[in-house]
C-alpha positions as CSV (number, residue, x, y, z in Angstrom):
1,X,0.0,0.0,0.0
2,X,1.5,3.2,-0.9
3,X,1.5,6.2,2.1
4,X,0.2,8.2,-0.5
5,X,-3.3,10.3,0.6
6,X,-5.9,10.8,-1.7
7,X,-9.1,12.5,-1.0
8,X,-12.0,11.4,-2.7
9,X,-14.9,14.4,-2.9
10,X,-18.1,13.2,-3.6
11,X,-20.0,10.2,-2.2
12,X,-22.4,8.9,-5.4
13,X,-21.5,5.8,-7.1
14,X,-18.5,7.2,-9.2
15,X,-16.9,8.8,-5.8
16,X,-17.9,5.0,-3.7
17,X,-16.2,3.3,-6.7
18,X,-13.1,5.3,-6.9
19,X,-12.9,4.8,-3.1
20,X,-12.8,1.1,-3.3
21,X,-10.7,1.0,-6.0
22,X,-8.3,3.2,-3.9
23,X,-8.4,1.4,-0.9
24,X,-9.0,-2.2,-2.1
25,X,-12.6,-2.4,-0.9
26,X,-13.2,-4.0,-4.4
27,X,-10.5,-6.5,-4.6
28,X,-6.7,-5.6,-5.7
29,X,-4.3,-3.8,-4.3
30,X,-4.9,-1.5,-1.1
31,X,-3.3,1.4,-3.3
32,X,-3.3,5.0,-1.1
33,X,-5.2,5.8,2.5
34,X,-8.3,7.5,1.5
35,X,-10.7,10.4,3.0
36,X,-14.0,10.7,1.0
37,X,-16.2,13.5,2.0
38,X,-19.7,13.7,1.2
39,X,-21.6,17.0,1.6
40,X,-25.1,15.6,2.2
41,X,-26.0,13.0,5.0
42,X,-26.0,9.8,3.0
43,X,-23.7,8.3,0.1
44,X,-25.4,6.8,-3.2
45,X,-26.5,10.4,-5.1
46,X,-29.2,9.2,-7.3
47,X,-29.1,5.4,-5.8
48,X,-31.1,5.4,-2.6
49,X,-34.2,3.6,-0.9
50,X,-36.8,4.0,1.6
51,X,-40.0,2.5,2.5
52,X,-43.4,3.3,1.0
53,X,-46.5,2.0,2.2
54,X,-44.0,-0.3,4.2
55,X,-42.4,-1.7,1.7
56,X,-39.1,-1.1,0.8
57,X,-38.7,0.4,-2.6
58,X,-35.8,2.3,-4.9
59,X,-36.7,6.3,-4.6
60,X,-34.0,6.7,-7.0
61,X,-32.3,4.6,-9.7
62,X,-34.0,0.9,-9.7
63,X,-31.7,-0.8,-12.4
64,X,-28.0,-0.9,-14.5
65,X,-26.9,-1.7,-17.5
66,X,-26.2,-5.8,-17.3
67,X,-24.8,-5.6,-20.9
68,X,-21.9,-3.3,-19.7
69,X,-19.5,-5.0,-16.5
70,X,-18.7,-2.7,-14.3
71,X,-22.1,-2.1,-11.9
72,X,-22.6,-6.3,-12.2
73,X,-18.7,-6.7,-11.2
74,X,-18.7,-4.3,-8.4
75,X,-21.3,-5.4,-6.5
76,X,-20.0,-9.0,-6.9
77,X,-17.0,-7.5,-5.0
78,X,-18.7,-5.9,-2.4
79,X,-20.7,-9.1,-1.6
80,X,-24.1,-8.5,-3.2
81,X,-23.2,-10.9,-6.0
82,X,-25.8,-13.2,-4.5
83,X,-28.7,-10.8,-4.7
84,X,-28.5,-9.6,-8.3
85,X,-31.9,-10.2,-10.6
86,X,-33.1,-9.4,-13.9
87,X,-36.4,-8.3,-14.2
88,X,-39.2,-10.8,-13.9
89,X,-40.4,-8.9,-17.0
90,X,-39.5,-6.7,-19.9
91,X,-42.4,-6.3,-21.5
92,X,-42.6,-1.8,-22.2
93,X,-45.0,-0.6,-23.8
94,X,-45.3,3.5,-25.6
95,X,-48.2,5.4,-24.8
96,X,-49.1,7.0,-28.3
97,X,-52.0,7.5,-30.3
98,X,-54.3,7.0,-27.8
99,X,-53.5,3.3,-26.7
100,X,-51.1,1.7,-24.9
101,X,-48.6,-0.2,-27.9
102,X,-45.9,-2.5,-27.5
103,X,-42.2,-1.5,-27.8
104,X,-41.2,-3.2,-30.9
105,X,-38.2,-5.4,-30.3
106,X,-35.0,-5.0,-32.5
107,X,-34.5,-1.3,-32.1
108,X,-31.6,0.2,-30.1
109,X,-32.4,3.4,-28.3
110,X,-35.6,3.4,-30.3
111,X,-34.1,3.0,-33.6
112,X,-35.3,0.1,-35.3
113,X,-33.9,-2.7,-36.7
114,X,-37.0,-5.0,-37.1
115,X,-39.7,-3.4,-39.5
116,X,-42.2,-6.4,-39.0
117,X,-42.0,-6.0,-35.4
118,X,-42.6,-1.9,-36.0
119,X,-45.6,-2.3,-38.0
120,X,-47.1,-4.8,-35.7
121,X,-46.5,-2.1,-32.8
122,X,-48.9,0.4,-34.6
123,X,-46.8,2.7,-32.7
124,X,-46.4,4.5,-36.0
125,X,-48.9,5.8,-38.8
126,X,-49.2,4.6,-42.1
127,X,-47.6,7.3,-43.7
128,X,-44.6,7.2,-40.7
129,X,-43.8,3.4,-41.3
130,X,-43.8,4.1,-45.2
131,X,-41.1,7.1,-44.9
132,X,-38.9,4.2,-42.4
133,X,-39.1,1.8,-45.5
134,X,-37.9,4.8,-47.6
135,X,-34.7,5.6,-45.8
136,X,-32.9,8.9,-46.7
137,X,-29.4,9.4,-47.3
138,X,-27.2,11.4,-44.7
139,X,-23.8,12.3,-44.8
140,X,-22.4,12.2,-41.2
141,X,-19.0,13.8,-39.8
142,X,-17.6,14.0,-36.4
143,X,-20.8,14.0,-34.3
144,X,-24.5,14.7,-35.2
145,X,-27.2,15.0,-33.2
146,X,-29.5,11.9,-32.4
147,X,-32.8,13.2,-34.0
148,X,-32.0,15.5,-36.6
149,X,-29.6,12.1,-38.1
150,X,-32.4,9.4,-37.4
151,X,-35.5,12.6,-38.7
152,X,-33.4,12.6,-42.0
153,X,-33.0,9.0,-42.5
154,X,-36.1,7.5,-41.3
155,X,-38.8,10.6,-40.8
156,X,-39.7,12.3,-37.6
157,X,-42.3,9.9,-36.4
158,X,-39.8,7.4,-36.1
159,X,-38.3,10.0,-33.8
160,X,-41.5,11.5,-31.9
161,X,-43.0,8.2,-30.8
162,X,-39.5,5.8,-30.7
163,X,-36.3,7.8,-30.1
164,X,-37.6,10.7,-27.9
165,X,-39.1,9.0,-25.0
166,X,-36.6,6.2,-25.0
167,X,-33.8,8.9,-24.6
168,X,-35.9,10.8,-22.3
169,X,-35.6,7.9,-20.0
170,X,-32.2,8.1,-19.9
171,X,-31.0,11.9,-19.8
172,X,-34.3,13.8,-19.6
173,X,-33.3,15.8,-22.6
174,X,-34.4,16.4,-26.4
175,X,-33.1,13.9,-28.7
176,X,-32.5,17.2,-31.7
177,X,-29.8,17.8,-29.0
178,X,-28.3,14.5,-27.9
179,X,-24.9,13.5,-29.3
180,X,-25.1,10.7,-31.6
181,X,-21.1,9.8,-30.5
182,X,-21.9,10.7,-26.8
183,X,-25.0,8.9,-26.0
184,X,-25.1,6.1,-28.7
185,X,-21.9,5.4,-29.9
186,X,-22.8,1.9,-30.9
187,X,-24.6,3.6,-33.8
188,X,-21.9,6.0,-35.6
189,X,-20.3,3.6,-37.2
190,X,-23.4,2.3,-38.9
191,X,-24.1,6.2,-39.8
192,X,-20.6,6.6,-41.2
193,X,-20.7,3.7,-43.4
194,X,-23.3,4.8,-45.4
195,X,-25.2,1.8,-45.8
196,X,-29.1,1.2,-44.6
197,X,-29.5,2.5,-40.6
198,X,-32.3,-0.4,-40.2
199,X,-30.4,-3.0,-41.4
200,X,-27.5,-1.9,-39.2
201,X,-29.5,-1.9,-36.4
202,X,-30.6,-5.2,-37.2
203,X,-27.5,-6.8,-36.8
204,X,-26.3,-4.9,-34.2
205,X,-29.6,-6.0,-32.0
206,X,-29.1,-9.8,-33.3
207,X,-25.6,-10.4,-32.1
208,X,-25.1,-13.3,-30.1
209,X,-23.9,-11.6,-27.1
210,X,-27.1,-8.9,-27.5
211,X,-29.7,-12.0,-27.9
212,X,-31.0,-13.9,-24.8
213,X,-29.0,-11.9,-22.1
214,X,-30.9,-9.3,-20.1
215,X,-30.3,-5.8,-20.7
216,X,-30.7,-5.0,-16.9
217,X,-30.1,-6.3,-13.6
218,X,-31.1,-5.2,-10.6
219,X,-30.9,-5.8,-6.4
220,X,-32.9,-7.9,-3.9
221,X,-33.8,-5.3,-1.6
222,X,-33.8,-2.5,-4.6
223,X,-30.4,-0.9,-6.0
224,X,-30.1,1.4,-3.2
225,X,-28.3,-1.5,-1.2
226,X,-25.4,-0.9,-3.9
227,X,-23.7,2.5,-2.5
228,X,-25.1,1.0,0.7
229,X,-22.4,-2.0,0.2
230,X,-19.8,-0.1,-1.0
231,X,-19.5,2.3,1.6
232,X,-19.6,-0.5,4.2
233,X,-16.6,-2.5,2.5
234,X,-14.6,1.1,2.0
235,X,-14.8,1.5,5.9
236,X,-13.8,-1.9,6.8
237,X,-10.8,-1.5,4.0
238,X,-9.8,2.1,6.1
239,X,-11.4,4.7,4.1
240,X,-12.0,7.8,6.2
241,X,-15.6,8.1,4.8
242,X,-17.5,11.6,6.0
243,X,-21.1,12.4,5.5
244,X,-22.1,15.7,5.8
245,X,-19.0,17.0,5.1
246,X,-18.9,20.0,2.4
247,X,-15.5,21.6,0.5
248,X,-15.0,24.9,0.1
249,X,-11.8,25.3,-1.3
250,X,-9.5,23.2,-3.2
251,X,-5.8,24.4,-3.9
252,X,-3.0,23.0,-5.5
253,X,0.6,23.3,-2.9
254,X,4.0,22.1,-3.6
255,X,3.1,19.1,-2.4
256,X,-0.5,18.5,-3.6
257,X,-3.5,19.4,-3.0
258,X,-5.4,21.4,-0.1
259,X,-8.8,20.5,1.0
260,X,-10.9,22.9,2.9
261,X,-14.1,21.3,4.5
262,X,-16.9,24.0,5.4
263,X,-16.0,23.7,9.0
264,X,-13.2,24.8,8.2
265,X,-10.7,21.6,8.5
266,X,-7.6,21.3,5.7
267,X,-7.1,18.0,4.5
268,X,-3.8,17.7,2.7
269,X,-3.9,15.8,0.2
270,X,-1.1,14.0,-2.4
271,X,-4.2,13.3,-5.4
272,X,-7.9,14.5,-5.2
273,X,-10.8,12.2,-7.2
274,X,-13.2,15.1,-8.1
275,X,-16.4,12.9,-8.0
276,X,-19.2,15.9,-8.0
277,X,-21.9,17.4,-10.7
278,X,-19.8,19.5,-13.5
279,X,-20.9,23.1,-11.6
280,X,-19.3,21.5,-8.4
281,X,-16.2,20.9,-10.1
282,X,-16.0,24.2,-11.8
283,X,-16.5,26.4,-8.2
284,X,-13.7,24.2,-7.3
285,X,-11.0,24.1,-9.9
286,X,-11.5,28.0,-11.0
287,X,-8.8,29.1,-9.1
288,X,-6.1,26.7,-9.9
289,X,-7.7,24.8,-13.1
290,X,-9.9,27.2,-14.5
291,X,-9.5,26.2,-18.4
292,X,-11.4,23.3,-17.3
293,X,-13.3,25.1,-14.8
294,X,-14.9,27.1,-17.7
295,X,-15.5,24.0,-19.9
296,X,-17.5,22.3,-16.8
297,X,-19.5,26.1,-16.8
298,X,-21.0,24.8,-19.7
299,X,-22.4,21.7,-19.0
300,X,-26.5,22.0,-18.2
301,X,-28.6,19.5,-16.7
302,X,-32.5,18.6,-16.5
303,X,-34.4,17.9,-13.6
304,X,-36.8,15.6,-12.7
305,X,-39.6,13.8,-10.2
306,X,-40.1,10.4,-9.6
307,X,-43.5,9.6,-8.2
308,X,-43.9,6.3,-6.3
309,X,-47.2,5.1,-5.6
310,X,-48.5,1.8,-3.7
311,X,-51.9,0.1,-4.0
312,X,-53.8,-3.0,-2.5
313,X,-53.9,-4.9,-4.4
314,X,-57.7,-5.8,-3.1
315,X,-58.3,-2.4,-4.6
316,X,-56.8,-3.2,-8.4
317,X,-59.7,-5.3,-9.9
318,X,-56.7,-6.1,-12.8
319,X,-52.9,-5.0,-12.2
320,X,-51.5,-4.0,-15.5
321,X,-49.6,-5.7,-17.5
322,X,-46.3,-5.7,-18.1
323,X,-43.1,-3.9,-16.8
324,X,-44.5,-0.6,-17.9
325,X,-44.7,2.6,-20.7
326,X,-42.7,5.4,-22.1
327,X,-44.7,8.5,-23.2
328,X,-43.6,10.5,-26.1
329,X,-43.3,14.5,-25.2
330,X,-45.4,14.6,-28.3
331,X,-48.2,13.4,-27.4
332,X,-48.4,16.4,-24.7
333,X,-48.7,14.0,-20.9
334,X,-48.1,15.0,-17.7
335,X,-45.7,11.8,-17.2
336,X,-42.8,11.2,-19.6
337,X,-43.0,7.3,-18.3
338,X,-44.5,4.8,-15.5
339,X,-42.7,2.0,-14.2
340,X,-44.9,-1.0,-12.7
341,X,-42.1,-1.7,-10.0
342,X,-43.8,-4.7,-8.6
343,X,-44.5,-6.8,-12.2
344,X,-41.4,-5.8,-13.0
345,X,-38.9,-7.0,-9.7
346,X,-39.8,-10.4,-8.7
347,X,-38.2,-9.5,-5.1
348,X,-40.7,-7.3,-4.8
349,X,-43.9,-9.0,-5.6
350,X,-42.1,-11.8,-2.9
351,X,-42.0,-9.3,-0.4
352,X,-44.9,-7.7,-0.7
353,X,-47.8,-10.1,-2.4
354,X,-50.9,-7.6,-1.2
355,X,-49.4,-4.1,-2.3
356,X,-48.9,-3.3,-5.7
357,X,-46.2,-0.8,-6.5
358,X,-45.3,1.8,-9.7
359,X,-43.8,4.8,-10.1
360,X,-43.6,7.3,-12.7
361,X,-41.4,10.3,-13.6
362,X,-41.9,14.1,-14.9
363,X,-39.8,16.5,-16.5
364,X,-37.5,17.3,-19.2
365,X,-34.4,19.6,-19.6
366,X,-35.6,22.9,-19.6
367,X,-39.0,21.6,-18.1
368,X,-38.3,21.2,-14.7
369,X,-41.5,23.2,-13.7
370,X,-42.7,20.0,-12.1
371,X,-40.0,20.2,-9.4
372,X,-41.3,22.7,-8.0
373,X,-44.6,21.6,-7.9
374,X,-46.0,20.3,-4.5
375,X,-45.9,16.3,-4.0
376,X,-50.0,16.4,-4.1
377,X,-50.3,18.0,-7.4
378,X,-47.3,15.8,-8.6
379,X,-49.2,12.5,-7.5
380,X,-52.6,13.6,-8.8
381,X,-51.1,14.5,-12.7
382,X,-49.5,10.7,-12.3
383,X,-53.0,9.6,-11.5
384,X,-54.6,11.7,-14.1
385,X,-52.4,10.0,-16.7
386,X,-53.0,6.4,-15.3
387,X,-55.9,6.6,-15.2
388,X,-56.2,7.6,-18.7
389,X,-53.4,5.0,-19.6
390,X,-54.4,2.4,-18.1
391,X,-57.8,2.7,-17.0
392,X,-56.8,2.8,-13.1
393,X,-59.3,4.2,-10.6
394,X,-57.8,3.1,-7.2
395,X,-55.8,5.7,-5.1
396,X,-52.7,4.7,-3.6
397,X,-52.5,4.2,0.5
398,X,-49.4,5.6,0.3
399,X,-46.9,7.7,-2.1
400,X,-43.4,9.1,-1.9
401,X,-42.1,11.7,-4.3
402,X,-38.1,12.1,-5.2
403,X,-37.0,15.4,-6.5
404,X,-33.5,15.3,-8.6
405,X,-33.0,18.9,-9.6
406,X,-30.3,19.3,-12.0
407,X,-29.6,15.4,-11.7
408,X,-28.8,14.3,-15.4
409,X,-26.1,16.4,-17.2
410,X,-27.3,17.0,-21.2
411,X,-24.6,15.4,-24.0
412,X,-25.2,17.5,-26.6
413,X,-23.1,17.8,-30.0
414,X,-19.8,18.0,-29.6
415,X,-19.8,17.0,-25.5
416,X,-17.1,14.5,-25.9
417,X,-14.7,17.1,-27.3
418,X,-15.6,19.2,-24.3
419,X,-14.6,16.6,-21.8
420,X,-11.3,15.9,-23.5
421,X,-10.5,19.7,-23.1
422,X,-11.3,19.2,-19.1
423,X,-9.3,16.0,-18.9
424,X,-5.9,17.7,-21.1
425,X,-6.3,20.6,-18.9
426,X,-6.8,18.7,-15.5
427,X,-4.1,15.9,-16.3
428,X,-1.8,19.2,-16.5
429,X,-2.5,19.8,-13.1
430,X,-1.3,16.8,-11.5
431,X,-2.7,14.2,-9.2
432,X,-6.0,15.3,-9.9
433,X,-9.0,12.9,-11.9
434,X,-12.6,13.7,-12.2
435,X,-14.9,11.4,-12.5
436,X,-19.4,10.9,-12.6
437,X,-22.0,11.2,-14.9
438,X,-20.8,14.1,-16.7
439,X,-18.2,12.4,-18.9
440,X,-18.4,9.4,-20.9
441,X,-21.8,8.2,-19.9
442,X,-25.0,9.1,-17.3
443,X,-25.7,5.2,-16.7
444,X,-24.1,3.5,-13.3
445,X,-21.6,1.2,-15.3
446,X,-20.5,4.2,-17.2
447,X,-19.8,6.1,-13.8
448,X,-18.2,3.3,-11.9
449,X,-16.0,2.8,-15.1
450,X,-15.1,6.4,-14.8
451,X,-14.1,6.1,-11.4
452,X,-11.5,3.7,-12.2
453,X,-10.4,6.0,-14.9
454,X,-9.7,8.7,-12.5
455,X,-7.5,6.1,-10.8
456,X,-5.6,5.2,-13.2
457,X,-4.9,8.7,-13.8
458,X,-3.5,9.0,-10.4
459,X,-1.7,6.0,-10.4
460,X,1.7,6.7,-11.6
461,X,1.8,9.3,-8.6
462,X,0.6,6.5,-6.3
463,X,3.0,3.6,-7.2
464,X,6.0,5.8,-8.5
465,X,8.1,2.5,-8.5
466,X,6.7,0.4,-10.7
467,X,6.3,3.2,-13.4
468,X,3.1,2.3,-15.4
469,X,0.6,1.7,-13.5
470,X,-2.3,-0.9,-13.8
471,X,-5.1,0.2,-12.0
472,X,-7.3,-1.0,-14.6
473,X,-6.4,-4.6,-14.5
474,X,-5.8,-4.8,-10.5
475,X,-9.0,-3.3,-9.4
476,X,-10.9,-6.1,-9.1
477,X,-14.4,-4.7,-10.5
């Protein structure tokens, strides 16, 4: 273990991960003592649960990306390997046109790949699933955003009713703006090589490693036990973890870095793991950093509610189907989707066989107005839309209603070169990595494989023997 001290600021995922990484809470090498500090009361950011109508529930992120490692592979490390589960079902539906319509299978973030399966959806119009068999040509350069490529090549319903509330589920944003490199990267090669965007999309959904494994797994117990586990193993590996904890000041010294806490304590510090939302980062790199400080200026996020409701099931005379719906923003709802939490976790139609739980979510970047709306108007536009949705009449015995305000940071064209400007100009600091949704992806794998980026970064300062380091392949996640 080297004597080094790093100080870890920020307690979501990406700051947890970059702990264990650090201190060997994950497996590897114990590689520097660590101090995170967390300026609210509880660790996790977006991942947290909490009990409604006495059941224990996710009031914030309720599943990861299985198709990616690193969220699967961390919490095998911290012990929760054992409790992983896909969902019992994955059965979405869109709420368009009126009616509730399947998701047609074969698309990737809404594209489609599988025109049979579209035009059996009816999620389009006759004249919209003529223009997709009619594909446009588009030249495409360096980045382009989502809609405007997929509106040229395959018409705008194909974007309206598919694309749009997909992508809203993911960054709460407008897919005319989303970067086609940043947020689907798995597609720019298919829109560089010129050939047909379905049928590139249809062999991209039917690989052999795509086909029969789940997209998503989740936590017995909900995903909230995650940060939950990883804090616990960082403190029995020696992290110096602090909750309510705030910085004021970061400074670069001779020797590092200085850390002021809002009470007023300097930590001293050999590397700092900047693991906080871009306008965090920028307050605190503008004296010493401020090239990147004024790139991380520029990053915007959306807000957005998540309204959790729970039933008797007595009162349902029919649960719905299915794992639940995505509304397009065109078709002018309250909710941009609804979540039916207890079809779609089997753990938590075990635990609770007489309640029924769903949630759904509101707002959009640049239409946050719902955040500040109070929880009883919030829960009675959810109910509104239900009940026009799915025909629902009961009211919930209890609800719970989660307010992220500025929690998903926007990728629009170009972000990508914008985030190698922060890293050049950070890396020219020294001992200093940033890591979190901000960069390279918003999803939980994406942020735990940016913590261990930031650690490599560091690395070479932490193990100045052996040169190169290998954080990477010593982690252990």
């Amino acid at each position: 273990m080297s004597d080094a001290h790093v100080v870890v600021i920020g307690g979501g995922i990406a700051g947890l991960a970059a702990a264990a990484f650090l201190s060997g809470a994950a497996g590897g090498p114990a590689r520097a003592r660590v101090t995170l500090v967390e300026a609210s009361a509880r660790v996790g950011g977006k991942l947290y649960g909490g009990e409604v109508g006495g059941v224990r529930v996710d009031l914030g992120a309720e599943s990861m990306l299985a198709r990616r490692p690193e969220a699967v592979e961390l919490a095998r490390a911290v012990g929760l390997g054992g409790e992983l589960e896909p969902p019992t079902t994955a059965k979405a539906a869109i709420w368009t046109r009126g009616a509730l319509r399947p998701l047609p299978g074969g698309q990737v973030m809404g594209v489609p790949g599988d025109l049979d399966a579209l035009a059996a959806s009816g999620v389009l119009t006759a004249e919209g699933l003529e223009r997709v068999r009619h594909e446009g040509v588009t030249e495409v350069g360096e980045d382009v955003a989502i809609g405007r490529y997929v509106a040229d090549r395959l018409g705008r319903e194909v974007v309206d009713r598919l694309v749009e509330p997909l992508l809203g589920g993911v960054y709460a944003g407008h897919a005319d703006e989303i970067s086609l490199r940043a947020a689907v990267p798995q597609l720019l090669p298919i829109a560089r090589g010129g050939g047909s965007l379905v049928k590139g999309v249809h062999e991209l959904a039917s690989r052999p490693t795509v086909v029969g494994t789940p997209v998503f797994q989740g936590l017995r117990g909900g995903l909230g036990t995650l940060p939950e586990a990883v804090a616990a193993a960082c403190v029995k590996a020696g992290v110096d973890l602090r909750t309510g904890t705030s910085v004021d000041e970061l400074r670069r010294t001779p020797e590092g870095w200085r850390v002021v806490t809002g009470g007023g304590e300097v930590l001293a510090a050999d590397a700092v793991v900047l693991a906080v939302p871009a306008p965090a980062a920028a307050r605190l790199l503008r004296a010493d950093v401020p090239a990147a400080a004024a790139e991380l200026d520029a990053v915007e996020y959306a807000g957005m509610a998540l309204v959790t409701l729970a039933f008797r099931r007595a009162d349902l005379p029919e649960p719905p189907k299915g794992s639940g719906f995505l509304v397009p923003p065109v078709d002018g709802r309250q909710i941009k989707a609804s979540t039916f939490s207890s079809n779609k976790w089997g753990w938590l139609e075990r635990s609770a066989p007489d309640a029924f739980l769903l949630r759904t979510s509101l707002g959009r970047y640049r239409e946050d107005e719902a955040l500040d709306l109070p929880d009883e108007e919030l829960v009675a536009r959810s109910l509104a839309d239900l009940g026009e949705a799915i025909g629902l009449t009961a009211r919930p015995y209890d609800t719970a209603v989660s307010r992220f305000r500025a929690g998903l940071p926007q990728y629009p064209v170009g972000h990508l070169d914008r985030v190698a400007r922060v890293r050049a100009a950070v890396a020219e600091a020294g001992g200093l990595a940033l890591c979190g949704a901000a960069y390279e992806g918003v999803g939980i794998p994406a942020c735990i494989a940016s913590a261990a980026t930031a650690v490599a970064a560091i690395d070479k300062l932490l193990t100045p023997a052996t040169g190169e380091g290998s954080t990477e392949r010593t982690m252990g996640a």
